[in-house]
C-alpha positions in Angstrom: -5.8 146.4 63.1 -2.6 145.3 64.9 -1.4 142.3 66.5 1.4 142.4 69.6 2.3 140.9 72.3 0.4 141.2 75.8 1.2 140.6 79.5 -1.0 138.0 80.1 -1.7 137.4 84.2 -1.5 133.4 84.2 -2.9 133.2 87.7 -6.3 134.5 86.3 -6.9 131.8 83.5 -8.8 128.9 84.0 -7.5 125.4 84.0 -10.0 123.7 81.4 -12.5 125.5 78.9 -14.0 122.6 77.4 -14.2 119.2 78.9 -10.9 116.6 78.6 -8.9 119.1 76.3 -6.1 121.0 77.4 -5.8 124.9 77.7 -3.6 127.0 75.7 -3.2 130.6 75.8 -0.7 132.8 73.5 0.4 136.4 74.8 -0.2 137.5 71.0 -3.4 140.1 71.3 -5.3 141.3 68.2 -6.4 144.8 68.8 -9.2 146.3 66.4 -10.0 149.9 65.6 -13.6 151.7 66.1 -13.9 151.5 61.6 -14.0 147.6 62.1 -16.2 147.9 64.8 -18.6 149.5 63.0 -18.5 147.7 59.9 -19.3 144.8 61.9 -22.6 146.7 63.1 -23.3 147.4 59.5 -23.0 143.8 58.7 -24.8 142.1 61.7 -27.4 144.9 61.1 -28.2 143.8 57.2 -28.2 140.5 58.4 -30.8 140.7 60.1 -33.1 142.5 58.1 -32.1 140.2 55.0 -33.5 137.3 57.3 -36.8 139.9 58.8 -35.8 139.4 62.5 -35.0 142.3 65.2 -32.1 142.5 66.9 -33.7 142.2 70.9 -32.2 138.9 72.5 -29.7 137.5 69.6 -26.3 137.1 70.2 -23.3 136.2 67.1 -20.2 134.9 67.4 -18.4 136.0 64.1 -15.6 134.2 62.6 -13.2 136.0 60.4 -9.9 135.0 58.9 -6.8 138.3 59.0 -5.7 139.6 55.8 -2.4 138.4 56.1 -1.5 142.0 55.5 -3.0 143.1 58.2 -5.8 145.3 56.1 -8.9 143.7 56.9 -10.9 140.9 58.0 -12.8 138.1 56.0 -15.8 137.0 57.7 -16.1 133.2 57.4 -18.9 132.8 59.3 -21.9 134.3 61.1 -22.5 131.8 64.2 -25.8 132.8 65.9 -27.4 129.6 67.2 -24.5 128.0 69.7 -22.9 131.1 71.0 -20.4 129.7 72.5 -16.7 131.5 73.9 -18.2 134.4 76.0 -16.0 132.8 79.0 -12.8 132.9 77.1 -13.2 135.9 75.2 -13.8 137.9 78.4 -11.2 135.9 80.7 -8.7 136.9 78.4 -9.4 140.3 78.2 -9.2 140.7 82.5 -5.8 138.2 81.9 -4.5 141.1 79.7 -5.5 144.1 82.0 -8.4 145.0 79.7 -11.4 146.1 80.8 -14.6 145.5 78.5 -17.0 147.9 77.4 -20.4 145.2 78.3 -23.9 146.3 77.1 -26.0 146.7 80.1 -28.8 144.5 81.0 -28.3 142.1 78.0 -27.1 138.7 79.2 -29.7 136.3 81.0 -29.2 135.8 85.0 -29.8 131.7 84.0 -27.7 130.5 82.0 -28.0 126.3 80.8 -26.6 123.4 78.1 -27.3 120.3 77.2 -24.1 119.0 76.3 -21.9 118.8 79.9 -18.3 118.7 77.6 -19.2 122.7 78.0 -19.8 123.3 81.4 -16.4 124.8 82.4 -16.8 127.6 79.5 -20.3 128.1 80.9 -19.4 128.8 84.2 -16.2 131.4 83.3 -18.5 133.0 81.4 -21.3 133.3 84.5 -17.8 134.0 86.6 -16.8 136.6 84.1 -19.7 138.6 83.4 -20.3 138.6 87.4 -17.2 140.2 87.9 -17.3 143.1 85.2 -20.9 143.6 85.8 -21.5 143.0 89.5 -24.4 140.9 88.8 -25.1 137.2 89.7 -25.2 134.7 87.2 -26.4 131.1 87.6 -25.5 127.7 85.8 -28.9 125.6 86.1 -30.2 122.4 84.3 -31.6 122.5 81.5 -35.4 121.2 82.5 -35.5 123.6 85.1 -34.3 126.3 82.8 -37.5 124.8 80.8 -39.6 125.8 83.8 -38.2 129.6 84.5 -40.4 132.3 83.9 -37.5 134.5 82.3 -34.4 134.6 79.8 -32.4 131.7 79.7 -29.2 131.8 78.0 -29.0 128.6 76.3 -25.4 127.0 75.3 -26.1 124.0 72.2 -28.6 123.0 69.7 -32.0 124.4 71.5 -34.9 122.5 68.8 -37.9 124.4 70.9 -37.5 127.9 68.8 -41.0 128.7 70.0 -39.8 128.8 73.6 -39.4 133.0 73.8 -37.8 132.6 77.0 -34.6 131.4 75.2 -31.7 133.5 74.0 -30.2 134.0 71.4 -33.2 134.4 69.7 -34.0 133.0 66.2 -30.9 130.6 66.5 -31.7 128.1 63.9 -33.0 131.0 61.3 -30.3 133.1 61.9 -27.2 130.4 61.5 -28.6 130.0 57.7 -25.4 130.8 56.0 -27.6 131.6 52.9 -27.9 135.5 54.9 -24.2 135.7 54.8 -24.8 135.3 51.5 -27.4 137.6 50.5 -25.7 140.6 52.3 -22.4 139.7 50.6 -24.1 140.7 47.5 -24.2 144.4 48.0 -21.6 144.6 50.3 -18.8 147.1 50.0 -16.4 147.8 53.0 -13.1 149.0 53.8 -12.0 147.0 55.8 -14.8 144.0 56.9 -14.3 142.0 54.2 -17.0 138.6 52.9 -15.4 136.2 51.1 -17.9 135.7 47.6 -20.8 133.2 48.3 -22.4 130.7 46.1 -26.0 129.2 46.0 -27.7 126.7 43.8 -30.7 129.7 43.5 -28.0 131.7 41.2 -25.3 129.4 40.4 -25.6 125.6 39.2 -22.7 123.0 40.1 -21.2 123.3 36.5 -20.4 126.9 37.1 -19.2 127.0 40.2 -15.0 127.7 40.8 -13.1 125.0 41.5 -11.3 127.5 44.3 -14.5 127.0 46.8 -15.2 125.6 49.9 -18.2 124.1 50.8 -20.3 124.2 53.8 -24.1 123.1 55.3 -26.1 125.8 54.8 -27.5 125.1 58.5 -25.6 123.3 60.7 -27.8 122.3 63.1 -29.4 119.8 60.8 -26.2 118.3 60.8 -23.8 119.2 63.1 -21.1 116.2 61.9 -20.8 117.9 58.4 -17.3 118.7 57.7 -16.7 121.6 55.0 -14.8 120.2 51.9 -13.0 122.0 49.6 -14.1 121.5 45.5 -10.3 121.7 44.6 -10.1 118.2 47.0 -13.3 116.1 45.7 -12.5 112.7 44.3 -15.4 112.2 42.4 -17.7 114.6 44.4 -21.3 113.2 43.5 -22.5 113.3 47.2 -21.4 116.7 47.4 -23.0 117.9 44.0 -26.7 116.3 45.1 -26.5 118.1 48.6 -25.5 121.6 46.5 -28.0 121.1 44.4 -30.5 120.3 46.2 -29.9 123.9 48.4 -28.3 121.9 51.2 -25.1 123.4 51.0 -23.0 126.7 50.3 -20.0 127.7 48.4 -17.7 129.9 49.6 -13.7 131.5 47.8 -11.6 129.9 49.5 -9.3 133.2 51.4 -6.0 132.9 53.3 -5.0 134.3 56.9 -2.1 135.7 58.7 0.4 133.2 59.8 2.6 133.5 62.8 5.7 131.1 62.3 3.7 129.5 59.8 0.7 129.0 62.1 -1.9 130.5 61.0 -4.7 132.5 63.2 -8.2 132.8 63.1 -10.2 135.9 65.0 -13.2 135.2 66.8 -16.0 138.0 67.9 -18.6 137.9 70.6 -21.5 140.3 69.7 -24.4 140.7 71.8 -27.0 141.7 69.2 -25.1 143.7 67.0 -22.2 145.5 69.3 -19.1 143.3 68.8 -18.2 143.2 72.7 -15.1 141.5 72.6 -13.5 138.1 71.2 -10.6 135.9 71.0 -7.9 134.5 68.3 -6.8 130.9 67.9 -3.0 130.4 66.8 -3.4 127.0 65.1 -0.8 124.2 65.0 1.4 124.5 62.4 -0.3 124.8 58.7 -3.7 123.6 59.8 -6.3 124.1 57.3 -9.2 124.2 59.5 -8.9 126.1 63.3 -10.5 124.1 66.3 -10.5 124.9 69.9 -7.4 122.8 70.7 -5.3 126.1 68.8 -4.1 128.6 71.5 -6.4 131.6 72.7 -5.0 135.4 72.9 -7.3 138.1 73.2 -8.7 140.0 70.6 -9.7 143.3 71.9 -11.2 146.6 70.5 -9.2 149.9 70.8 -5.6 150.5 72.0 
């Protein structure tokens, strides 16, 4: 894993990714090696089995905090119901001079949303993917997207999982952070790390560290819910209910590298489970949670 700087070609980056916000890019790159690679097929693979669903038509988008020793990564989270970043991740890696190793005949030609604040990272992405594969891809509404008679890739909350024309597949299942969980278990890596997991099914609220953070289990039921850390609860009784009533998961709260005291977070694109190519986001300075208003560099495999 290393992290340097790259010549970044300005005149290929898009003005806006996401709808009113403004456009950052940093020249720091994070390059990671074929071992990480495939520890992140290993991991995406037992995911899937743990939850009893095949790997045609899902796509991830992994996020994973850097040792700040530069040994290995902690995956944070397993996002595989709004995979969203395709546009930036592969942007940046053209900006950079990279060219990206793309899985052939993967992506949807149609590609849709529901929420508009979006549209500009859904067509770089279309703009992107035409350019490195030489294939056409289209930006469509979504009710006509509704009426297409093949894959649609679908950018938001999609509540119609019986729709098999949608990808990724098995969104809402899959995002269920409990897999994360179940995989860490019996995980042992060298260098893909999983920060430990808590559930109410094995630990009750008196037993759990006060060094946790806690999440929704499935964010799409509620996509407003802000992790909190234990450590930071005033009196917490809200919190304790939804944990105990399987609503929410515990996580160790783990550290990241910090660049002038901003810290960075990496972010993977994998279609199925082949990481592709990704992005990091250089935070302001000593934020404790990493939004898309950070700066985007490219995270790249190889080199």
């Amino acid at each position: 894993m290393k992290l340097r700087r790259a010549a970044i070609e300005r005149g290929l980056l898009p003005k806006e990714i996401y709808k009113g916000a403004s456009y950052f890019v940093t020249e720091l790159a994070l390059f990671l090696s074929d071992q990480i690679r495939n520890e992140l097929r290993i991991l995406l693979s037992r995911l899937l089995k743990e939850a009893g669903v095949t790997e045609d038509g899902t796509f991830f988008r992994i996020d994973a905090y850097i040792d700040p020793e530069m040994r290995h990564l902690n995956i944070i989270e397993v996002n595989s119901h709004f995979v969203d970043g395709w546009g930036v991740a592969l942007n940046l890696a053209r900006a950079a001079g990279w060219r990206v190793a793309l899985p052939t005949g993967v992506f949807p030609k149609f590609w849709t949303l529901t929420d508009n604040v979006y549209l500009p990272e859904l067509e770089l992405a279309c703009q992107e993917l035409e350019l490195l594969a030489g294939e056409k891809h289209d930006v469509v509404f979504w009710g006509e997207a509704l009426g297409l008679q093949q894959p649609v890739y679908w950018y938001g909350r999609f509540r119609r999982e019986g729709f098999l024309q949608v990808v990724p597949k098995c969104g809402a299942l899959l995002d269920d952070k409990i897999w994360l969980a179940r995989v860490a278990r019996e995980w042992s890596p060298n260098r893909v790390l999983v920060p430990k997991c808590y559930s109410v099914e094995e630990t009750p609220w008196e037993n759990l560290p006060t060094d946790v953070v806690l999440k929704v289990r499935r964010k799409w039921e509620n996509e407003r819910a802000k992790p909190v850390f234990r450590a930071e609860l005033v009196s917490g009784k809200g919190t304790r209910k939804a944990y105990q009533r399987g609503e929410l998961i515990a996580q160790e709260v783990v550290s990241t590298l910090h660049i002038d005291d901003r810290p960075i977070q990496a972010v993977i694109m994998c279609a199925g489970i082949e990481p592709v190519v990704g992005y990091i986001q250089h935070a302001h300075h000593k934020a404790r949670f990493i939004n898309d208003n950070s700066e985007h560099g490219p995270l790249l495999f190889g080199g």
